[in-house]
PDB file of N, CA, C, O and CB in Angstrom:
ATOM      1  N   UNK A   1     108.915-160.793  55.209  1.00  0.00           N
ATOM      2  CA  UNK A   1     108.337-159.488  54.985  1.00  0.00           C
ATOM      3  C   UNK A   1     107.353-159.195  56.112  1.00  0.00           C
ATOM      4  O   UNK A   1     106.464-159.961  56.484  1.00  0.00           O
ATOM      5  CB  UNK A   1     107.645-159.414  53.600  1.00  0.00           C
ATOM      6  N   UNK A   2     107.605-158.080  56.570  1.00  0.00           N
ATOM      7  CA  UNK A   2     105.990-157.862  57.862  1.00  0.00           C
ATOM      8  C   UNK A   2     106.095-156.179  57.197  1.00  0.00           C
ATOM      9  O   UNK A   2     106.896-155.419  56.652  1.00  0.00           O
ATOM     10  CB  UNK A   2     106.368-158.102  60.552  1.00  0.00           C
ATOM     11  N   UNK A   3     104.550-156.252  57.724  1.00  0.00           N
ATOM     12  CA  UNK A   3     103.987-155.489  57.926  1.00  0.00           C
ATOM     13  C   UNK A   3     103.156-154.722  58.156  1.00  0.00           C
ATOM     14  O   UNK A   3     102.501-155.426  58.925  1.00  0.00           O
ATOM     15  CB  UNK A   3     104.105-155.447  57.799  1.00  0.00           C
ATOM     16  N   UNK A   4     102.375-153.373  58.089  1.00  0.00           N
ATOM     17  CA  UNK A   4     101.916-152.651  59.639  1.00  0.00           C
ATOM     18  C   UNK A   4     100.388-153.024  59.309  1.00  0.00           C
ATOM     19  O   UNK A   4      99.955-152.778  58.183  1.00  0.00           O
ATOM     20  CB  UNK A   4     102.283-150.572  59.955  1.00  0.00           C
ATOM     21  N   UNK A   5      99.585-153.604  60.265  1.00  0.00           N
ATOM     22  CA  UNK A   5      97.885-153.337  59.999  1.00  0.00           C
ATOM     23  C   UNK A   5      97.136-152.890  61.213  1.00  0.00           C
ATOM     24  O   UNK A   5      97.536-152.920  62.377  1.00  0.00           O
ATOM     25  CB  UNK A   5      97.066-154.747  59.518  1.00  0.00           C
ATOM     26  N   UNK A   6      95.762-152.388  60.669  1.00  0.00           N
ATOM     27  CA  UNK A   6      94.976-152.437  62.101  1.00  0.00           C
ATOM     28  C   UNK A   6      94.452-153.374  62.590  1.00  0.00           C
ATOM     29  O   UNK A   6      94.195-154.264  61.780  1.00  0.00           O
ATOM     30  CB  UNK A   6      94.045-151.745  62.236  1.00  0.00           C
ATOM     31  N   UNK A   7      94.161-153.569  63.651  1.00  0.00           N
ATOM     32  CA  UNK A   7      93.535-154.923  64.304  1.00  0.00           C
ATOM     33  C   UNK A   7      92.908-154.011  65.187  1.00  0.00           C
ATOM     34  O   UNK A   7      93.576-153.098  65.671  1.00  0.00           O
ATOM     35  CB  UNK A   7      94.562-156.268  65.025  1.00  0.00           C
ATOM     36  N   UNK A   8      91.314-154.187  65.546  1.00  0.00           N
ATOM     37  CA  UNK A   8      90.359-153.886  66.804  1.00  0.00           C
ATOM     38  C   UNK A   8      90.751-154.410  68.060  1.00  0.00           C
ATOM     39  O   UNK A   8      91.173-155.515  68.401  1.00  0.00           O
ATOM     40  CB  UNK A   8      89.001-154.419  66.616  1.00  0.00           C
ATOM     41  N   UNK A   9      90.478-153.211  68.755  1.00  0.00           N
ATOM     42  CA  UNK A   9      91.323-153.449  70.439  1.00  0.00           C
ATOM     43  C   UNK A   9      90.933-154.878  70.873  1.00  0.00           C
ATOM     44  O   UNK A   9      91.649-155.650  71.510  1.00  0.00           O
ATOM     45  CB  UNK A   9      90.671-152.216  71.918  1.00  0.00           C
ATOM     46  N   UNK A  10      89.504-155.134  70.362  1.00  0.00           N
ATOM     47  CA  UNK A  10      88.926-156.410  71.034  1.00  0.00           C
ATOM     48  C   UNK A  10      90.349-157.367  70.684  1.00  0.00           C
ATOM     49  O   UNK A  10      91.234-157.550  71.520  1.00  0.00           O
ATOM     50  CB  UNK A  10      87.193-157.057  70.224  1.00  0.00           C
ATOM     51  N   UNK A  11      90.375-157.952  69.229  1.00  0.00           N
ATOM     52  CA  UNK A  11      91.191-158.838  68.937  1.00  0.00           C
ATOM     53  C   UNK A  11      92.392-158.477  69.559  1.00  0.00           C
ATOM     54  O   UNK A  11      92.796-159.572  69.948  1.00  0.00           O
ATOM     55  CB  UNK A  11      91.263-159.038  67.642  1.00  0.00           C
ATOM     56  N   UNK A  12      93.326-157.547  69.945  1.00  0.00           N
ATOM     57  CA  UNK A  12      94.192-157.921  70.703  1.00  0.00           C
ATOM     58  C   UNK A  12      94.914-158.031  71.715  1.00  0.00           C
ATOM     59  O   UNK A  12      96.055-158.311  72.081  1.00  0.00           O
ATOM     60  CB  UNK A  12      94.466-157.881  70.485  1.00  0.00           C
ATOM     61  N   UNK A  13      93.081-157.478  72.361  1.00  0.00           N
ATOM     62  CA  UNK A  13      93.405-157.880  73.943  1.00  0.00           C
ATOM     63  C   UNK A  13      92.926-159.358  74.069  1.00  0.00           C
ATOM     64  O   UNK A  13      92.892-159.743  75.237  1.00  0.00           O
ATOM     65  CB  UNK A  13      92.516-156.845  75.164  1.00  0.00           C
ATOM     66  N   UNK A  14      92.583-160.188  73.219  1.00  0.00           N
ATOM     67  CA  UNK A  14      92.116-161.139  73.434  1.00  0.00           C
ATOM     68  C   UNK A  14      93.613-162.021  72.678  1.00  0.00           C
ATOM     69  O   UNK A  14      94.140-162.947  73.294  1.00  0.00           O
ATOM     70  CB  UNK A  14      90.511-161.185  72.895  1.00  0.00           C
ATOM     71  N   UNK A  15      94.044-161.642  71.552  1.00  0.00           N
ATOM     72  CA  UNK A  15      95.518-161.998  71.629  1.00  0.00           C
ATOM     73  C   UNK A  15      96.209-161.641  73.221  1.00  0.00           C
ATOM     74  O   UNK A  15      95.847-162.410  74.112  1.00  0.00           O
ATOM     75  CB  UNK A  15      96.328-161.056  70.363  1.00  0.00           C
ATOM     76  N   UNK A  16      96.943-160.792  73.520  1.00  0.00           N
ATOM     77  CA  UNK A  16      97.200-160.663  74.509  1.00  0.00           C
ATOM     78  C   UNK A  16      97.139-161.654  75.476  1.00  0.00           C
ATOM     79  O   UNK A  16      98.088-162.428  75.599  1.00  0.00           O
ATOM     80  CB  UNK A  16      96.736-159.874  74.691  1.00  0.00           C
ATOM     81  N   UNK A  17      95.941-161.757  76.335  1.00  0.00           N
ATOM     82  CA  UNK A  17      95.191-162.549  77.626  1.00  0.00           C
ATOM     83  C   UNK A  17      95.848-163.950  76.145  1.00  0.00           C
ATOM     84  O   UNK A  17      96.993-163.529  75.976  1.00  0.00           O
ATOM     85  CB  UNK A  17      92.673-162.089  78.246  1.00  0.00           C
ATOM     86  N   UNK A  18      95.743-164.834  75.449  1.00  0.00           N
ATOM     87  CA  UNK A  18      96.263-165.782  75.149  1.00  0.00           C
ATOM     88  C   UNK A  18      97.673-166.205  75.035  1.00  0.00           C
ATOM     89  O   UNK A  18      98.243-167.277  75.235  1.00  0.00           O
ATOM     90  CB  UNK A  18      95.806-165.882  74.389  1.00  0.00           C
ATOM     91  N   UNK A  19      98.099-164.924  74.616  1.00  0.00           N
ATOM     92  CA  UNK A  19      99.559-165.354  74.411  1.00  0.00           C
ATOM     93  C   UNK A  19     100.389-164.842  76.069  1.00  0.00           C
ATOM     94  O   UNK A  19     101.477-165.309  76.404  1.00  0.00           O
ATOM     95  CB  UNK A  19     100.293-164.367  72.756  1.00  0.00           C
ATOM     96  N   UNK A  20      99.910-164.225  76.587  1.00  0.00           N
ATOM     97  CA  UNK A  20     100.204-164.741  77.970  1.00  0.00           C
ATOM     98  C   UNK A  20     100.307-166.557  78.278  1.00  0.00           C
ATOM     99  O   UNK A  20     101.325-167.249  78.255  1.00  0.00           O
ATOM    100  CB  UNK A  20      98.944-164.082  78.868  1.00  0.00           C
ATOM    101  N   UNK A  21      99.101-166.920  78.515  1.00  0.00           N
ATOM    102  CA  UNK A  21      98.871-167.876  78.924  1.00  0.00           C
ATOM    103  C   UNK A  21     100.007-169.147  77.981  1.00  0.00           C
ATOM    104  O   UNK A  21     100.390-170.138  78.603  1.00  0.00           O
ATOM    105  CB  UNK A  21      97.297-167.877  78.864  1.00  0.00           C
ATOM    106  N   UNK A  22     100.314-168.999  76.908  1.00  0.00           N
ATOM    107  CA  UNK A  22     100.881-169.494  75.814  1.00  0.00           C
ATOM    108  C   UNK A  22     102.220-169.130  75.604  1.00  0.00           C
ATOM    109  O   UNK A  22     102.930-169.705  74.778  1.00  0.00           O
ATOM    110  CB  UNK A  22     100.188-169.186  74.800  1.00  0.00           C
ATOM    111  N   UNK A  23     102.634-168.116  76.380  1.00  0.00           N
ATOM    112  CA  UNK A  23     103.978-167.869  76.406  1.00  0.00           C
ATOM    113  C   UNK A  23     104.518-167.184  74.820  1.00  0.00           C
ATOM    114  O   UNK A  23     105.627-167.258  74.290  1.00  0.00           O
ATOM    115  CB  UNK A  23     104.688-169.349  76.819  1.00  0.00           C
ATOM    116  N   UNK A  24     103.736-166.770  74.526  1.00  0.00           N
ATOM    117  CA  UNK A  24     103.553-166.140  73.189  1.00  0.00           C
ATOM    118  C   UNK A  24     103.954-164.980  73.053  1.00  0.00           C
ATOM    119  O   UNK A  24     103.837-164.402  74.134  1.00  0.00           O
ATOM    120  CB  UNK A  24     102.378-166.083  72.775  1.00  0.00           C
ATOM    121  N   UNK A  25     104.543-164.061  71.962  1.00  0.00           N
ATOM    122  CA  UNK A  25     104.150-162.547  72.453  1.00  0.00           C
ATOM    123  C   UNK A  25     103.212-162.111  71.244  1.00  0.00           C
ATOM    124  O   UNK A  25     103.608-162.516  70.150  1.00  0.00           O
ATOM    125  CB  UNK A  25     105.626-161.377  72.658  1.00  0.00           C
ATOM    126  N   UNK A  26     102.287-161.517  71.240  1.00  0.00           N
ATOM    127  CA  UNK A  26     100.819-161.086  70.941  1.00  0.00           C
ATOM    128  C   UNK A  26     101.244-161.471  69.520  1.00  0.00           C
ATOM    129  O   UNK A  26     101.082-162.630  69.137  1.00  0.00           O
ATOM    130  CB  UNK A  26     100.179-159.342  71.316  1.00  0.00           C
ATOM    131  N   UNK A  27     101.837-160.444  68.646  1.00  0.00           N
ATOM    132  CA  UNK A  27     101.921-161.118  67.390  1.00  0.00           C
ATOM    133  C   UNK A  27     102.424-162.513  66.916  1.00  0.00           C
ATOM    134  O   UNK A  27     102.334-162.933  65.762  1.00  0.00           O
ATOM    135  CB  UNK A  27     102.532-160.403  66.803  1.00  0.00           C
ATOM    136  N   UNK A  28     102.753-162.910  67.560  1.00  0.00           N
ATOM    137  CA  UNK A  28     103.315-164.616  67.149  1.00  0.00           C
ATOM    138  C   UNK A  28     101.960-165.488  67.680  1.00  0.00           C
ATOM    139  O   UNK A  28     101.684-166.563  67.147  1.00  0.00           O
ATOM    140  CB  UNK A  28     105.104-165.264  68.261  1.00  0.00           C
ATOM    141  N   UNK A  29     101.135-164.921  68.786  1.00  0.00           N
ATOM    142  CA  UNK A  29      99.846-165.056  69.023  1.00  0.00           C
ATOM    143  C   UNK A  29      98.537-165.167  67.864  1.00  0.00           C
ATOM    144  O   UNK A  29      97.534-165.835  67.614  1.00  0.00           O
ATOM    145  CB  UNK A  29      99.716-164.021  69.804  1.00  0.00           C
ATOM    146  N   UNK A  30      99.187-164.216  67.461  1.00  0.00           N
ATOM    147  CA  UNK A  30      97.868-163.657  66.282  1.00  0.00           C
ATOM    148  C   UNK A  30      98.126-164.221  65.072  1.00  0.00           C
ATOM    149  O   UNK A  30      97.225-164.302  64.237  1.00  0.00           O
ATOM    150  CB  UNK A  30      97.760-161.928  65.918  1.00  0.00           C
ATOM    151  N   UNK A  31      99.579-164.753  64.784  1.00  0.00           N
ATOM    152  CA  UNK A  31     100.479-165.674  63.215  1.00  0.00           C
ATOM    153  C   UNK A  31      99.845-166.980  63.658  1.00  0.00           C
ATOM    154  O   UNK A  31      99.353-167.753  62.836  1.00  0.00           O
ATOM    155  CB  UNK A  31     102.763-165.838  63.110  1.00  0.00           C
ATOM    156  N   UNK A  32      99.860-167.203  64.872  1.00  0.00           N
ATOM    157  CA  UNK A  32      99.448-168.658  65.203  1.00  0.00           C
ATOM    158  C   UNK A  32      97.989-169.051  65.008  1.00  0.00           C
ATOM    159  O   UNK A  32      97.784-170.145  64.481  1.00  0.00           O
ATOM    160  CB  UNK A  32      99.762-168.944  66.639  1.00  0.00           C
ATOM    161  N   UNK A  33      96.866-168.240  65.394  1.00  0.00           N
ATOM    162  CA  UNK A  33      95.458-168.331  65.130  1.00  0.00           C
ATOM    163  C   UNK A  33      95.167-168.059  63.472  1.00  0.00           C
ATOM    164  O   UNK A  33      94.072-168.245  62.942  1.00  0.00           O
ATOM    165  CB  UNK A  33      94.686-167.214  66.115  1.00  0.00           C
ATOM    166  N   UNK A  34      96.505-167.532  62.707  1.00  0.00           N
ATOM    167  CA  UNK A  34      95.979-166.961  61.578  1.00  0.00           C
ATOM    168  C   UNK A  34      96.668-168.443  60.938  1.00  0.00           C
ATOM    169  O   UNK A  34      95.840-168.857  60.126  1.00  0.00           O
ATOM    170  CB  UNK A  34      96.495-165.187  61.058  1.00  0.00           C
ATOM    171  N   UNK A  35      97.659-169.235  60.982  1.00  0.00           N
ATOM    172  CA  UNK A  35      97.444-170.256  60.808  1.00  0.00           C
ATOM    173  C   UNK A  35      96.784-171.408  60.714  1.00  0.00           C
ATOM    174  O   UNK A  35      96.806-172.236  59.804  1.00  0.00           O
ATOM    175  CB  UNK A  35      97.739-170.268  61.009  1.00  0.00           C
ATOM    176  N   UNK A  36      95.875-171.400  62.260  1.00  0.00           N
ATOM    177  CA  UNK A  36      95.393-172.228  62.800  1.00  0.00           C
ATOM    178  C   UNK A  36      93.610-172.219  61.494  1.00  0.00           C
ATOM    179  O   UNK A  36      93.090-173.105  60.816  1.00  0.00           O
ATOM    180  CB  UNK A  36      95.455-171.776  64.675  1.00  0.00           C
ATOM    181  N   UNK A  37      93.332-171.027  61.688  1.00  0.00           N
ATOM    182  CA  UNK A  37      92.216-170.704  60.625  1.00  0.00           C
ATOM    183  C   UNK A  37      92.404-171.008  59.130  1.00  0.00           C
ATOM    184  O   UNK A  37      91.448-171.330  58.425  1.00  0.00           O
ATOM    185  CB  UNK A  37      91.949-169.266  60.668  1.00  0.00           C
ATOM    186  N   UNK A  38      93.859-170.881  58.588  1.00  0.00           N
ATOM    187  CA  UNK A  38      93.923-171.098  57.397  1.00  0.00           C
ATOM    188  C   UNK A  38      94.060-172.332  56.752  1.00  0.00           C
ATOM    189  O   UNK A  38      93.911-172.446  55.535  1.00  0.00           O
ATOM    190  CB  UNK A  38      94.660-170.483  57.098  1.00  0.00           C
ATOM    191  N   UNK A  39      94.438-173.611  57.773  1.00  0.00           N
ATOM    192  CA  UNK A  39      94.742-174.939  57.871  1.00  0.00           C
ATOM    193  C   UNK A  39      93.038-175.224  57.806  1.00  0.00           C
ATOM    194  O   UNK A  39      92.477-175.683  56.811  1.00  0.00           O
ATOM    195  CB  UNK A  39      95.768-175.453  59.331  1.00  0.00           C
ATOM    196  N   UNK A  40      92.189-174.765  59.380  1.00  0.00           N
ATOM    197  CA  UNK A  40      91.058-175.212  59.154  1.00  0.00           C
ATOM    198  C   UNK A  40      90.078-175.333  57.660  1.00  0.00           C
ATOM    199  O   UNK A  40      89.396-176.194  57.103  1.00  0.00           O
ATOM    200  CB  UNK A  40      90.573-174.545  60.009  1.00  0.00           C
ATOM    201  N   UNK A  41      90.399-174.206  57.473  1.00  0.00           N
ATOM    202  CA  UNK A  41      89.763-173.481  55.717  1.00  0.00           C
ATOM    203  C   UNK A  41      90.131-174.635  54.683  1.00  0.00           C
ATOM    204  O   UNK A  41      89.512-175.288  53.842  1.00  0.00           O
ATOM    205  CB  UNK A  41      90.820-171.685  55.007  1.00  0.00           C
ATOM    206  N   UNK A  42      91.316-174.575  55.107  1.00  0.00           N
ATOM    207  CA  UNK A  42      91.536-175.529  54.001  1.00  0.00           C
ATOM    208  C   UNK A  42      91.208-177.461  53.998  1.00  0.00           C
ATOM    209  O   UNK A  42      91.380-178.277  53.093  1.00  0.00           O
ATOM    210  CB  UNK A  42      93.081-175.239  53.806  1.00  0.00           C
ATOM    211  N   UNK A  43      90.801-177.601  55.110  1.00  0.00           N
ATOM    212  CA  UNK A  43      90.688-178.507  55.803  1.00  0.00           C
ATOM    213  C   UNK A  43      89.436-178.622  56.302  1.00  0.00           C
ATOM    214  O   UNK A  43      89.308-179.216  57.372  1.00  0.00           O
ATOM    215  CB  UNK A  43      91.517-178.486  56.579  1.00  0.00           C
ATOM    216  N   UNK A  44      88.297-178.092  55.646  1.00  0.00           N
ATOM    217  CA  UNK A  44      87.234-178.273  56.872  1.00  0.00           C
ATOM    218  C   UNK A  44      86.522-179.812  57.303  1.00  0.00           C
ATOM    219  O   UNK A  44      85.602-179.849  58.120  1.00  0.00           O
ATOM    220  CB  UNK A  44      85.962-177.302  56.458  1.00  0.00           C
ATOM    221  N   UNK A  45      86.873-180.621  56.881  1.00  0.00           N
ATOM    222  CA  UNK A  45      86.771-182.037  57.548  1.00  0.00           C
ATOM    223  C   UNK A  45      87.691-182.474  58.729  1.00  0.00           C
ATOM    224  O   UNK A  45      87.410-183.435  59.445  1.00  0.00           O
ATOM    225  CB  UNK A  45      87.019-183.032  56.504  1.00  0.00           C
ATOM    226  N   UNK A  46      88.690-181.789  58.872  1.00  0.00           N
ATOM    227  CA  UNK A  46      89.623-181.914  60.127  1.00  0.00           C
ATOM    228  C   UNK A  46      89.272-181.263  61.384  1.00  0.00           C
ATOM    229  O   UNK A  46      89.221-180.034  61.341  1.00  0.00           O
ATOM    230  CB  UNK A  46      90.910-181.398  59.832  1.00  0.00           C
ATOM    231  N   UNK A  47      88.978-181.932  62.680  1.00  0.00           N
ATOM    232  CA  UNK A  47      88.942-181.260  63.620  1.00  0.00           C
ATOM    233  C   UNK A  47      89.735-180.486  64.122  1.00  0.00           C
ATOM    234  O   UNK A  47      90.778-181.100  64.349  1.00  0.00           O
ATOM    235  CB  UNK A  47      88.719-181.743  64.210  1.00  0.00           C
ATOM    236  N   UNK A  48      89.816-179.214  64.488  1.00  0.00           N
ATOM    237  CA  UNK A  48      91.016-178.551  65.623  1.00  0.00           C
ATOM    238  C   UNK A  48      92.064-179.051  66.420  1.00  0.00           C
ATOM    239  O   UNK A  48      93.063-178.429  66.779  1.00  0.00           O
ATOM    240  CB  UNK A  48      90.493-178.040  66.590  1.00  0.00           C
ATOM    241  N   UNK A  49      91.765-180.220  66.671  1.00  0.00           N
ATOM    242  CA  UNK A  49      92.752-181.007  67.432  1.00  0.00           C
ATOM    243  C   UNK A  49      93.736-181.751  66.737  1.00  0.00           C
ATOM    244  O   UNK A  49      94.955-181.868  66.855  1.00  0.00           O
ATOM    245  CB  UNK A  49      92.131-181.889  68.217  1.00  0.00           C
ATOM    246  N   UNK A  50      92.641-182.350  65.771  1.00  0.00           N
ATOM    247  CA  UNK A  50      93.999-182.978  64.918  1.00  0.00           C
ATOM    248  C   UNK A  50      95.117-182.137  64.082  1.00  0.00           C
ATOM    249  O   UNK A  50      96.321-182.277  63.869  1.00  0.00           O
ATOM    250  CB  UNK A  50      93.442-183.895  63.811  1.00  0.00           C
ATOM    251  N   UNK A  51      94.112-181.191  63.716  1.00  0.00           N
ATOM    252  CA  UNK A  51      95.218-179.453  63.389  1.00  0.00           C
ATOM    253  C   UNK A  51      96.120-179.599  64.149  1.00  0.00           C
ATOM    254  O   UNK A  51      97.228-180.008  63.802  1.00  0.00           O
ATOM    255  CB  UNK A  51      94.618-177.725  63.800  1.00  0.00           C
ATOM    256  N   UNK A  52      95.776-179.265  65.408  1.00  0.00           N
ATOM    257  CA  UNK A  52      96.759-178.499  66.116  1.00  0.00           C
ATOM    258  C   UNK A  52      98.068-179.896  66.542  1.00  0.00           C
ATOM    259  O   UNK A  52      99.190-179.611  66.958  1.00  0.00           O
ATOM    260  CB  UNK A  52      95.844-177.603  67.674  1.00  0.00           C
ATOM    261  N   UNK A  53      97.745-180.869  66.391  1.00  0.00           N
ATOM    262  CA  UNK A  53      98.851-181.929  67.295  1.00  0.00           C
ATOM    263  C   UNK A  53      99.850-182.103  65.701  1.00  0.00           C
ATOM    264  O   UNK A  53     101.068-182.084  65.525  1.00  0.00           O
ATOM    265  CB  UNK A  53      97.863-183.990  68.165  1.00  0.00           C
ATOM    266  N   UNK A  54      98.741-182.261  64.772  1.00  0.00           N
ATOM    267  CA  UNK A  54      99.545-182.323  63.468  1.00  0.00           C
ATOM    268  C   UNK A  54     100.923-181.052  63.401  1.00  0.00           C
ATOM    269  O   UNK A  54     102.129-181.280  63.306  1.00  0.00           O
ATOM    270  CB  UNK A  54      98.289-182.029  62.120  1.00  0.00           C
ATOM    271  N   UNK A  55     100.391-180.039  63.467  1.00  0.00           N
ATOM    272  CA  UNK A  55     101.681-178.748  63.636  1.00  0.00           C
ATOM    273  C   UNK A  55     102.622-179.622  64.772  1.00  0.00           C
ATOM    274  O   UNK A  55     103.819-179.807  64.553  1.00  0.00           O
ATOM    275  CB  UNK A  55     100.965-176.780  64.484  1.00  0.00           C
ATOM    276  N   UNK A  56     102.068-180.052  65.799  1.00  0.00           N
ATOM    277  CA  UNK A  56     102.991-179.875  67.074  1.00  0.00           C
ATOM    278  C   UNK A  56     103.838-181.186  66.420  1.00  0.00           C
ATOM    279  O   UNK A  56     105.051-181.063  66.593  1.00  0.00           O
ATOM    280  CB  UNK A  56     102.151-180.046  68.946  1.00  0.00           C
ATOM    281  N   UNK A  57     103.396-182.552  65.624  1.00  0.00           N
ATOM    282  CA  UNK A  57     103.885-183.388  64.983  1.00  0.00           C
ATOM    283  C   UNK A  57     105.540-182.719  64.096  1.00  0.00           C
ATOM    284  O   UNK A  57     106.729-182.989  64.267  1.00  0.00           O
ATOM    285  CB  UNK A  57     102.586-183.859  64.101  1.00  0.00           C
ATOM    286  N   UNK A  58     104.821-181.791  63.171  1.00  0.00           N
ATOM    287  CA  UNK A  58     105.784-181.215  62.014  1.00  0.00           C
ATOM    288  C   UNK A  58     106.676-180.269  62.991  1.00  0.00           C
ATOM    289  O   UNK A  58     107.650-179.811  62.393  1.00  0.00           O
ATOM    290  CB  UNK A  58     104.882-180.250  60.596  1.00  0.00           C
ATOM    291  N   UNK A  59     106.589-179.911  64.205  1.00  0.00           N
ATOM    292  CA  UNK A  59     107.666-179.161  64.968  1.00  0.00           C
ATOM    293  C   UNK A  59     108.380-180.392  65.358  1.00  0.00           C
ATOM    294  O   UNK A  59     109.520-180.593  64.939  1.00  0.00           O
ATOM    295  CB  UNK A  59     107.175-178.141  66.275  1.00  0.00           C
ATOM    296  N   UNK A  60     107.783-181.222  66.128  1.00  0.00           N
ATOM    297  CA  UNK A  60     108.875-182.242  66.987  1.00  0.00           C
ATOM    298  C   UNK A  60     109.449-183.250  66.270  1.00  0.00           C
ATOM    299  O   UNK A  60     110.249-184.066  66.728  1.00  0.00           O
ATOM    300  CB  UNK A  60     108.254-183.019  68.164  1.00  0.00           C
ATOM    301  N   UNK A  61     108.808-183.171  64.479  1.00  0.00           N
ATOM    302  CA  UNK A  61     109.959-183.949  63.701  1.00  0.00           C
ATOM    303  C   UNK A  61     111.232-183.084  63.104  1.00  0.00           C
ATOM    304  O   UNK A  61     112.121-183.591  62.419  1.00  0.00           O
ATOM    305  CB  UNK A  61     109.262-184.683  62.424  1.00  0.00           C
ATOM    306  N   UNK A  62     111.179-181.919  63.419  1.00  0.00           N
ATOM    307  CA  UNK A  62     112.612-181.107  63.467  1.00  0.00           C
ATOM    308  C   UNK A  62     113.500-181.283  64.139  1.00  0.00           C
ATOM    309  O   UNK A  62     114.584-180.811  63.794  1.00  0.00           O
ATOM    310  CB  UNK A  62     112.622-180.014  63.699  1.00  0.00           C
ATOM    311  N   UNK A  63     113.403-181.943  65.213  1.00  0.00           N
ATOM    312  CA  UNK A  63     114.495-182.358  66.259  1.00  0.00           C
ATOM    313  C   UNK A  63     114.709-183.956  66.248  1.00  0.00           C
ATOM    314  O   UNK A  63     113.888-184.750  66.708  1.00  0.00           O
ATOM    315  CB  UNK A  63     114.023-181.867  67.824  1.00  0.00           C
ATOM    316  N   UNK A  64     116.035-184.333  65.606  1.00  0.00           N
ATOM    317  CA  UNK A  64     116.423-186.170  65.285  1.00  0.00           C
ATOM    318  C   UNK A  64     116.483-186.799  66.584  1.00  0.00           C
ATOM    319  O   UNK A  64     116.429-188.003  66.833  1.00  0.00           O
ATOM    320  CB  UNK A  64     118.120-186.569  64.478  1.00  0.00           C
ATOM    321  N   UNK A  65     116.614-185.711  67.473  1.00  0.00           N
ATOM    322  CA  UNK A  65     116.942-186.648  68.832  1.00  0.00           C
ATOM    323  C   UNK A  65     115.387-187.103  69.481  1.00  0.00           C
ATOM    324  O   UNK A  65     115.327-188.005  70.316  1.00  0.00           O
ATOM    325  CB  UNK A  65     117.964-185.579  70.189  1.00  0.00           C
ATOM    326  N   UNK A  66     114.548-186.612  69.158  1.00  0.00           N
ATOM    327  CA  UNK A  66     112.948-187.063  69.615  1.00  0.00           C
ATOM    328  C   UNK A  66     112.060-187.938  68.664  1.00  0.00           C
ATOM    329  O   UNK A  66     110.849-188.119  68.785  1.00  0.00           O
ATOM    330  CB  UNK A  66     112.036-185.723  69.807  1.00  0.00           C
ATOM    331  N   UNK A  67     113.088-188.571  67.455  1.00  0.00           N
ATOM    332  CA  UNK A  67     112.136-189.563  66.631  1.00  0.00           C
ATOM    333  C   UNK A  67     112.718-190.782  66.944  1.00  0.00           C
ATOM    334  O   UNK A  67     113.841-190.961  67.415  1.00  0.00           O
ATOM    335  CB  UNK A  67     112.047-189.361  64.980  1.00  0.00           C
ATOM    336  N   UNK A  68     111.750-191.737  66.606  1.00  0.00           N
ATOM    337  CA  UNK A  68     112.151-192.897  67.330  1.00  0.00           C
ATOM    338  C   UNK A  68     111.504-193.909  66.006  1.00  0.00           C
ATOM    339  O   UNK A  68     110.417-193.581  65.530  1.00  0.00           O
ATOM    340  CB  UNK A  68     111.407-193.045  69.131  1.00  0.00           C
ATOM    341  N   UNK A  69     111.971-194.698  65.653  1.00  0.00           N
ATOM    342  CA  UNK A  69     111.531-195.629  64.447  1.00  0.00           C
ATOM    343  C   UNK A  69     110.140-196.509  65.033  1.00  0.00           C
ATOM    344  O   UNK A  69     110.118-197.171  66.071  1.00  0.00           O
ATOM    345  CB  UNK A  69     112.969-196.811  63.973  1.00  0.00           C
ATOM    346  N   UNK A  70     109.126-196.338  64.169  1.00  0.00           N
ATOM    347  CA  UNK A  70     107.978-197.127  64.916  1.00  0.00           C
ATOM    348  C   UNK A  70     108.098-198.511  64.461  1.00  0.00           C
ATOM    349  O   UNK A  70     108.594-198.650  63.343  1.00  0.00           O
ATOM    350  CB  UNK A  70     106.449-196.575  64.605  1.00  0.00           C
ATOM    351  N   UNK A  71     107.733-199.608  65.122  1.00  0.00           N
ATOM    352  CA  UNK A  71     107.822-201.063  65.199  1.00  0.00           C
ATOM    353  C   UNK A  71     106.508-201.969  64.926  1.00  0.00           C
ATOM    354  O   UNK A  71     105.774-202.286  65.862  1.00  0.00           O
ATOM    355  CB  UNK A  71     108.311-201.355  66.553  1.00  0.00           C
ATOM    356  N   UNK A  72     106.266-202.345  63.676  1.00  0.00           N
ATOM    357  CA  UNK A  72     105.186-202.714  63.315  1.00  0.00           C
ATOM    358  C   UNK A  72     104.803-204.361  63.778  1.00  0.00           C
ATOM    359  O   UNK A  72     105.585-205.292  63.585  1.00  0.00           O
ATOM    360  CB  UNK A  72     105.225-202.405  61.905  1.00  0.00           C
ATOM    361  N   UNK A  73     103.563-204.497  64.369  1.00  0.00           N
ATOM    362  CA  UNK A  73     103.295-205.499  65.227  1.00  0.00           C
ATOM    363  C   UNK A  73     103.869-205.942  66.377  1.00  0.00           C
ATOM    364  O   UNK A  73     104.143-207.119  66.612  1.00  0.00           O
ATOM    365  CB  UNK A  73     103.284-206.296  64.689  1.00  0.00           C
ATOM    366  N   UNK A  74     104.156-204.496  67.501  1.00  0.00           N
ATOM    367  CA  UNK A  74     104.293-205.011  68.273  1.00  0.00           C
ATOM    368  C   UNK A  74     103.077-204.244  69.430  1.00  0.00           C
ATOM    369  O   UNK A  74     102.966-204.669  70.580  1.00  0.00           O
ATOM    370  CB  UNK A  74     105.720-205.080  68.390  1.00  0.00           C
TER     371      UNK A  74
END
């Protein structure tokens, strides 16, 4: 479902200038920070980083050809 809201020029020229850099396009920019905030919220003992590698974790276990069985004691 989408649909239409306002957002202040600030926020999305500042989307924008990011999802440039991110290869993003502005709204998938702005789904991504609105994620990123709602994880934190829910999470506020988690740093940002571990947020963010955790997502990048749950993306790159979608693909079987990039998991690799981990090997305990070695």
């Amino acid at each position: 479902m989408s649909i239409a809201i306002k957002l202040s020029d600030e926020l999305a020229q500042d989307a924008k200038l990011y999802a440039n850099v991110t290869h993003r396009s502005v709204p998938k920019q702005i789904e991504y920070w609105s994620r990123i905030g709602k994880l934190a919220e829910e999470n506020p003992d988690l740093p940002f980083s571990f947020i963010q590698e955790t997502l990048l974790a749950i993306e790159e276990s979608k693909n079987p050809a990039t998991l690799t069985e981990y090997q305990f004691g070695n």
